[in-house]
MILUMKE-952188 format. One record per residue (C-alpha): z, x, y negated; residue number from 1. Coordinates in pm, whole numbers. Example, Ala and Ser with C-alpha at 12.3 -4.5 7.8 and 13.67 -1.06 7.14 Angstrom:
BEGIN
PT       c3       c1       c2     n
PT      780     1230      450     1
PT      714     1367      106     2
//
This chain:
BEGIN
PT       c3       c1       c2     n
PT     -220     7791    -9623     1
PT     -242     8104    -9385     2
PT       47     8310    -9527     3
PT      151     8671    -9424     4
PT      470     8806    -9474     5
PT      547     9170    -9453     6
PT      983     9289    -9476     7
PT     1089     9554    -9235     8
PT     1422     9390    -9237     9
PT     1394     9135    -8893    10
PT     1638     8923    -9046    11
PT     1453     8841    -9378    12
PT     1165     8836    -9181    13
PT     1324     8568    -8959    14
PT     1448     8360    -9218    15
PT     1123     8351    -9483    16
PT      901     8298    -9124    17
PT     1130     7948    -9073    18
PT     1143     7894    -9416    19
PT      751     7871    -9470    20
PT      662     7743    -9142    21
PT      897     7432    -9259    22
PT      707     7408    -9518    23
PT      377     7331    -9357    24
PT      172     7629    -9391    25
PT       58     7918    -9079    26
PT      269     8204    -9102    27
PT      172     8558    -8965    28
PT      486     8841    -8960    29
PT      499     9212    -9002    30
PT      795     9449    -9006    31
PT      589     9709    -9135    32
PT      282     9776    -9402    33
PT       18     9885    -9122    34
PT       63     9589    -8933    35
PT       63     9362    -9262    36
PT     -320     9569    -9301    37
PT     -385     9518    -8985    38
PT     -305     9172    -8979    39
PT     -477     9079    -9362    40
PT     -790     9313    -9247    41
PT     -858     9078    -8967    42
PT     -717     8743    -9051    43
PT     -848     8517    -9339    44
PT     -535     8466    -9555    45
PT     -455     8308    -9845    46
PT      -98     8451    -9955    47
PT      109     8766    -9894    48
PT      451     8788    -9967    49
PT      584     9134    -9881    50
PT      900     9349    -9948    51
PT      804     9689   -10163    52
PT      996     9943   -10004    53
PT      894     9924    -9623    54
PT      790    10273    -9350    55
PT      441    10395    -9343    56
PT      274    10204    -9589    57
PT      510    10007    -9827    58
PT      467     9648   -10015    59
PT      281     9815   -10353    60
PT       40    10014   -10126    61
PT      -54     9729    -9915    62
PT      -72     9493   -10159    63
PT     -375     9721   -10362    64
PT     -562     9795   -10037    65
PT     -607     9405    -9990    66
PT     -692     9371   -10360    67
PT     -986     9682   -10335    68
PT    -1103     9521   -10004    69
PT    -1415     9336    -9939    70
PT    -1231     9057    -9806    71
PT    -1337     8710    -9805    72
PT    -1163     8478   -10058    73
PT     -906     8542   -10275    74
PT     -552     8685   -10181    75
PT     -262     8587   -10386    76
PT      -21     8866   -10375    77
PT      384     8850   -10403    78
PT      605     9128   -10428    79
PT      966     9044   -10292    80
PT     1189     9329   -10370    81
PT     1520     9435   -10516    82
PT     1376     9706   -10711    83
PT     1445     9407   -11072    84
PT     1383     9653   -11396    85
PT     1082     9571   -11630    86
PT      964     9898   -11563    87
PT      941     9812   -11168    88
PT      819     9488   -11246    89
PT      517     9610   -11475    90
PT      412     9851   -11207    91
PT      388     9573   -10930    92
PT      197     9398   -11199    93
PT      -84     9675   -11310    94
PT      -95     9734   -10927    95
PT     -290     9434   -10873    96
PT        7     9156   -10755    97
PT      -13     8804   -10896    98
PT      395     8808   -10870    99
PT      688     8928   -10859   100
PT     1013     8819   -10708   101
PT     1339     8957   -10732   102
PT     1589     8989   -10427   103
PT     1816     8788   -10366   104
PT     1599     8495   -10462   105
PT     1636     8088   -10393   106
PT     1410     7931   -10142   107
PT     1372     7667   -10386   108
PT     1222     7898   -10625   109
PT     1009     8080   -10392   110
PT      862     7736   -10260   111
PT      762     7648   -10589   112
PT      651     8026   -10648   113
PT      419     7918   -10326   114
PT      316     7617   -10472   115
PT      166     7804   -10775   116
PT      -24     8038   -10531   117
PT     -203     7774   -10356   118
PT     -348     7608   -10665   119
PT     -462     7956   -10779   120
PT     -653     8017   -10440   121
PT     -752     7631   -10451   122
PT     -939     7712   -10823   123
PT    -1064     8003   -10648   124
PT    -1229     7847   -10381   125
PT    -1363     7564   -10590   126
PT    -1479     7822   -10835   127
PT    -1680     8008   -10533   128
PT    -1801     7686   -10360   129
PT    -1965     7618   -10728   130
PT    -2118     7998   -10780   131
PT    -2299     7935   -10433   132
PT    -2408     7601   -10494   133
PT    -2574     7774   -10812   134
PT    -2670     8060   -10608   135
PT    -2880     7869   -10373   136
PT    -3061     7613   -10624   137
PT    -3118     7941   -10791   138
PT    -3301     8133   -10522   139
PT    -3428     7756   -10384   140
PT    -3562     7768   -10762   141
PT    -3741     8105   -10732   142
PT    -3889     8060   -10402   143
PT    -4029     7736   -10518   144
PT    -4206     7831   -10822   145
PT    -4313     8129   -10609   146
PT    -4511     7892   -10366   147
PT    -4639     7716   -10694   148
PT    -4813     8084   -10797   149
PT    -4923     8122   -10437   150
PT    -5044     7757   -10379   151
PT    -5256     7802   -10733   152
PT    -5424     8151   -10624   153
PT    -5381     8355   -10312   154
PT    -5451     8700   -10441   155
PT    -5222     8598   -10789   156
PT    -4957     8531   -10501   157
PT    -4988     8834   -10319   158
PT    -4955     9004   -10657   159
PT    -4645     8903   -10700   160
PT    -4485     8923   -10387   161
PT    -4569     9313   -10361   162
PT    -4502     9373   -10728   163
PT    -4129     9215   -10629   164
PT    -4092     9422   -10299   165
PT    -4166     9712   -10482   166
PT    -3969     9661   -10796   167
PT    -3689     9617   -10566   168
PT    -3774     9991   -10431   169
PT    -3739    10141   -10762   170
PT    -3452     9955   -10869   171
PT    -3299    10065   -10553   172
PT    -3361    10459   -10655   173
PT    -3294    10447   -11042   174
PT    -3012    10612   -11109   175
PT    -2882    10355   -11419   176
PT    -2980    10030   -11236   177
PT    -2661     9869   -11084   178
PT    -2711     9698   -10759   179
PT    -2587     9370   -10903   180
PT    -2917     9349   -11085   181
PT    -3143     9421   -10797   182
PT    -3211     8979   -10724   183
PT    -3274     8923   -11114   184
PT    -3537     9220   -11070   185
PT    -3696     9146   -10731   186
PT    -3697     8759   -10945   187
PT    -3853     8884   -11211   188
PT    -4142     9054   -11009   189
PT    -4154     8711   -10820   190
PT    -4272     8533   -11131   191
PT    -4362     8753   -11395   192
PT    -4722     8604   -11337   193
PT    -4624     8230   -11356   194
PT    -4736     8234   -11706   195
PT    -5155     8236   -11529   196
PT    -5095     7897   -11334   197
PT    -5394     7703   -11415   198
PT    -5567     8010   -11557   199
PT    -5941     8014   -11465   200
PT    -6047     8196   -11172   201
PT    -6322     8443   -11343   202
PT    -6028     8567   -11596   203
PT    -5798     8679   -11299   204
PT    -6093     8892   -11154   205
PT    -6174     9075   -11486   206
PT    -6013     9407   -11691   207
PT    -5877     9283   -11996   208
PT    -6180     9491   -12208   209
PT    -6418     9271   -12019   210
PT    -6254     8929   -12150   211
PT    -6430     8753   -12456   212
PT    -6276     8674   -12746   213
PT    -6079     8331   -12639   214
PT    -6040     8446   -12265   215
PT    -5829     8769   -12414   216
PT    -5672     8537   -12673   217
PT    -5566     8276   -12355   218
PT    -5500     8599   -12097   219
PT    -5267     8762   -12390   220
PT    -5067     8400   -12413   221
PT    -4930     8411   -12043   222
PT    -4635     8626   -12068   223
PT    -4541     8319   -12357   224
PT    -4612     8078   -12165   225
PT    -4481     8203   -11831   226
PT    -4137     8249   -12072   227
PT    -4181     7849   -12146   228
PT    -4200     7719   -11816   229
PT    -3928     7946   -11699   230
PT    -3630     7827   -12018   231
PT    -3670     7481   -11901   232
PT    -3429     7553   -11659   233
PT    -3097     7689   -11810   234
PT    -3012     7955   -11504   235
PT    -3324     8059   -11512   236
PT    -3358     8194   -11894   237
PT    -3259     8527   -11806   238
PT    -3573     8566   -11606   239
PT    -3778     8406   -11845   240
PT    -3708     8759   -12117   241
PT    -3843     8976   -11831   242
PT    -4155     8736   -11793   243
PT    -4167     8734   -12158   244
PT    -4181     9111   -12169   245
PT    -4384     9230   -11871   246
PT    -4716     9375   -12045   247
PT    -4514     9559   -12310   248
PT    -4575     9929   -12311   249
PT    -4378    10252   -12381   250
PT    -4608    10342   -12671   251
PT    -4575    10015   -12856   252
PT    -4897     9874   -12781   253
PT    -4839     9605   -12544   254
PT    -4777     9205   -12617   255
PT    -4670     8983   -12672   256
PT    -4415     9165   -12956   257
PT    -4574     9543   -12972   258
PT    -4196     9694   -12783   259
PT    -4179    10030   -12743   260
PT    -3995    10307   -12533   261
PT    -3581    10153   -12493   262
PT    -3660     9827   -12646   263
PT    -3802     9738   -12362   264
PT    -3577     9629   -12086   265
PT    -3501     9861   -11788   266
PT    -3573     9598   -11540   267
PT    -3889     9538   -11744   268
PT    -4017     9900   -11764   269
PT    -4008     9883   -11380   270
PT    -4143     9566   -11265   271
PT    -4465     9721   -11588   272
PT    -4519    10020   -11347   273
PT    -4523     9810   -11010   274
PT    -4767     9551   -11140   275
PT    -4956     9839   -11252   276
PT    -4980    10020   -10915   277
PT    -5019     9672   -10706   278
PT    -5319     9585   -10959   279
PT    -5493     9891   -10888   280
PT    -5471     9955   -10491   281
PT    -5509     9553   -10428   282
PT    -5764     9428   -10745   283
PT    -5888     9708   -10828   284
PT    -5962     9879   -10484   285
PT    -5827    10237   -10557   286
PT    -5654    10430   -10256   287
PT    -5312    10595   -10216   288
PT    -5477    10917   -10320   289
PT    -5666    10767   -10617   290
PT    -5369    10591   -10751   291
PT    -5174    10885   -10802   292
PT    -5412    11061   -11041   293
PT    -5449    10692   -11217   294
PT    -5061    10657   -11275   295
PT    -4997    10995   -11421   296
PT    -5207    10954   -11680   297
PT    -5024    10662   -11786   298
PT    -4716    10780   -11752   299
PT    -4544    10833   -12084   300
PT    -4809    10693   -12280   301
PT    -4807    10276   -12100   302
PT    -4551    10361   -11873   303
PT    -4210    10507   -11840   304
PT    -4203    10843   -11690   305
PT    -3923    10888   -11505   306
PT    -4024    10526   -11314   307
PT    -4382    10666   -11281   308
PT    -4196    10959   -11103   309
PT    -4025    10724   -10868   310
PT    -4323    10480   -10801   311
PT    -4507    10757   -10732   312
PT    -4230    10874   -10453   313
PT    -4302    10526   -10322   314
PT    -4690    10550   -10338   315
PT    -4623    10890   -10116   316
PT    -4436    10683    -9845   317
PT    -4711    10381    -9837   318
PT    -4952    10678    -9798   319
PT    -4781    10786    -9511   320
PT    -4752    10489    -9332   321
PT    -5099    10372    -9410   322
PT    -5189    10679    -9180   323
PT    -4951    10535    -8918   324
PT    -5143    10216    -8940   325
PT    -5457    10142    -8697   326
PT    -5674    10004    -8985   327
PT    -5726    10129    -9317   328
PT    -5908    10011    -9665   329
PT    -6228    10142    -9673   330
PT    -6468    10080   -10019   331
PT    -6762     9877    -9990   332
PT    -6970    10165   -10066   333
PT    -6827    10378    -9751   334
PT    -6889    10071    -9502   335
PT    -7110    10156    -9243   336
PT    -7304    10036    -8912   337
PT    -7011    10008    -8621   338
PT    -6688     9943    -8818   339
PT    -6503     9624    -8760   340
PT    -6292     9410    -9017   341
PT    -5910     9481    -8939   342
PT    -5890     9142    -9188   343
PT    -6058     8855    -9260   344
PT    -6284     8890    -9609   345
PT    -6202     8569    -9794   346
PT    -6321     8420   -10140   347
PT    -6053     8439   -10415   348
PT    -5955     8091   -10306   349
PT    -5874     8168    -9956   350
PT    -6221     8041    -9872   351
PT    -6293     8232    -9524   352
PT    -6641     8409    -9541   353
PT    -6636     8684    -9278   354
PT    -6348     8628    -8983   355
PT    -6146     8970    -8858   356
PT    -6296     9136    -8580   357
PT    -6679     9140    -8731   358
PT    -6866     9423    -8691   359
PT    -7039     9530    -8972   360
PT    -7379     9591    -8885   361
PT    -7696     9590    -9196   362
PT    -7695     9229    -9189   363
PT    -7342     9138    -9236   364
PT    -7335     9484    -9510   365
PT    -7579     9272    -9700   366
PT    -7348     8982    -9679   367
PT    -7039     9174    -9833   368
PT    -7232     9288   -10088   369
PT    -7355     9021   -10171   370
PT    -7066     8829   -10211   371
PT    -6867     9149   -10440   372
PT    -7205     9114   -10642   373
PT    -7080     8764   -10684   374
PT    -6748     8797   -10772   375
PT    -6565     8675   -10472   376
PT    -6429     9003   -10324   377
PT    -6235     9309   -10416   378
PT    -6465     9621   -10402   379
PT    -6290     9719   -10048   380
PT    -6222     9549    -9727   381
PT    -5982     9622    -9434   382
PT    -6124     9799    -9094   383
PT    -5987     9921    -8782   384
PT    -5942    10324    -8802   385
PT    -6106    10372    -8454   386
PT    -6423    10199    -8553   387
PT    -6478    10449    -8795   388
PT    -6499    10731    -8531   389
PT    -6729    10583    -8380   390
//
């Protein structure tokens, strides 16, 4: 093990430093606190042993700095000091040590005091190794049932993967949503559309009041069924509640179990309101400006207000940049003779029908409206800004 001991006496110092190096482990020495921090800021250590009483910063002081750090690993902490009361010993104890050893002590002792140390940091490290083994067959999980939603439908895809990015925004600005649930969020707006796979294509291009009978019955059942495929893996069953929950609303009405206001998940409520703005700029064709009007008068009534409030911060920022941008979406209905496609125009399948760079004269106009007549494009399509000062 790399061990660090800390004693402003030279002698102790000397004698623990041959001591421990005879025992086979990498000893580093300090005869004072700061250059212990120093020296367990910079170094990846396993154990400490220090004296309490020591100039500038003493044993108890160092030995909670390490434990409040963001260091790597675990530390295991000893206290060496004469100070032998219960009273001192219970301080060194609530101050974050692992243990405590009384001067003058027994080699033997402290060896086997050692010994205990390094299986607790050996459990520790196992313990870690296993968390990011999880970790990554987690995320390895996510990303792959993420390709499954793209490789099904592009748009349903695309969905998702701005409903996540922006889910992660508002997590990232609520004031009651702790950073350690910002990947089970940014998850849940990954997939909370998994439940479509295998959907057909003419429901994912309709409004829900334009579905018949069986196709609303079957469009209703996804947030069930995304919620099935999900629990079949066991890490995973968190997620699956948020899928579950997704299209319940703030006034009760929603499915699949008629929630309403805080029985519906915080990390739901906000991955609601960014599927909500996503589906109306990219299916639904509205603009930054549009959007705004269109969210507030769901807010309180589908949507929670206060993360209406903050997606509508966020819809203020895209605005902003859009303007940056050197191409903008422009409605069918605005298109005119001279403007050129900043993006390809593609059937809901990915099918390419009209290549970037066209310029849209009366014959291909006909073309696109043709094919929104059809059913295979949004109502708007991508152009270059400076073709439209032309």
């Amino acid at each position: 093990m790399n061990i660090l001991i800390a004693d402003d006496d030279l002698v102790t110092l000397r004698l623990l430093e041959k001591h421990i190096q005879a025992w086979d482990h990498h000893v580093y020495a300090a005869q004072n606190g700061l250059d212990a921090w120093d020296i367990a800021s910079s170094t990846d250590l396993d154990l400490v042993i220090t004296d309490w009483k020591m100039p500038g910063l003493d044993g108890l002081e160092l030995c909670q700095r390490i434990r409040n750090a963001d260091l790597p690993g675990y530390i295991y902490l000893i206290i060496v000091s004469a100070k032998n009361t219960n009273q001192d010993i219970v301080t060194g104890l609530r101050g974050g040590i692992d243990d405590y050893i009384t001067k003058p002590f027994d080699f033997n002792e402290l060896r086997e005091r050692i010994a205990t140390g390094e299986r607790i940091v050996a459990l520790e490290q196992e313990l870690r190794n296993k968390y990011e083994i999880i970790e990554k067959n987690y995320f390895q999980t996510i990303r792959m049932f993420s390709n499954l939603i793209e490789v099904f439908n592009e748009d349903l895809g695309g969905h998702c993967r701005r409903v996540a990015k922006t889910a992660l925004k508002v997590a990232q600005r609520h004031p009651h949503v702790d950073e350690t649930e910002y990947p089970l969020i940014e998850a849940g707006g990954l997939l909370h559309d998994i439940g479509m796979v295998g959907f057909p294509d003419h429901m994912l291009l309709k409004k829900t009041t334009e579905l018949p009978g069986e196709d609303l019955t079957l469009y209703k059942s996804h947030p069930v069924q995304g919620e099935i495929i999900l629990q079949e893996v066991e890490y995973l069953r968190p997620l699956s509640k948020i899928v579950r929950q997704h299209h319940e609303q703030v006034n009760g009405r929603g499915f699949p179990d008629g929630l309403s206001g805080d029985q519906i998940p915080l990390s739901v409520r906000i991955i609601s309101a960014a599927s909500t703005y996503d589906g109306l700029i990219h299916k639904w064709g509205y603009g930054f400006e549009d959007v705004s009007e269109r969210l507030v008068l769901q807010k309180g009534y589908q949507l929670d207000p206060d993360i209406v409030d903050l997606v509508l911060e966020i819809n203020v920022e895209n605005m902003r940049a859009e303007k940056k941008r050197n191409h903008k979406m422009v409605p069918l209905e605005d298109l005119v003779d001279g403007m050129v496609l900043a993006e390809s125009i593609r059937r809901k399948t990915g099918t390419l029908l009209m290549p970037v760079d066209t310029v849209v004269t009366l014959s291909t106009l006909n073309k696109i409206m043709k094919y929104a007549e059809l059913g295979n494009i949004g109502n708007a399509v991508m152009v270059y800004k400076e073709s439209m000062r032309k």
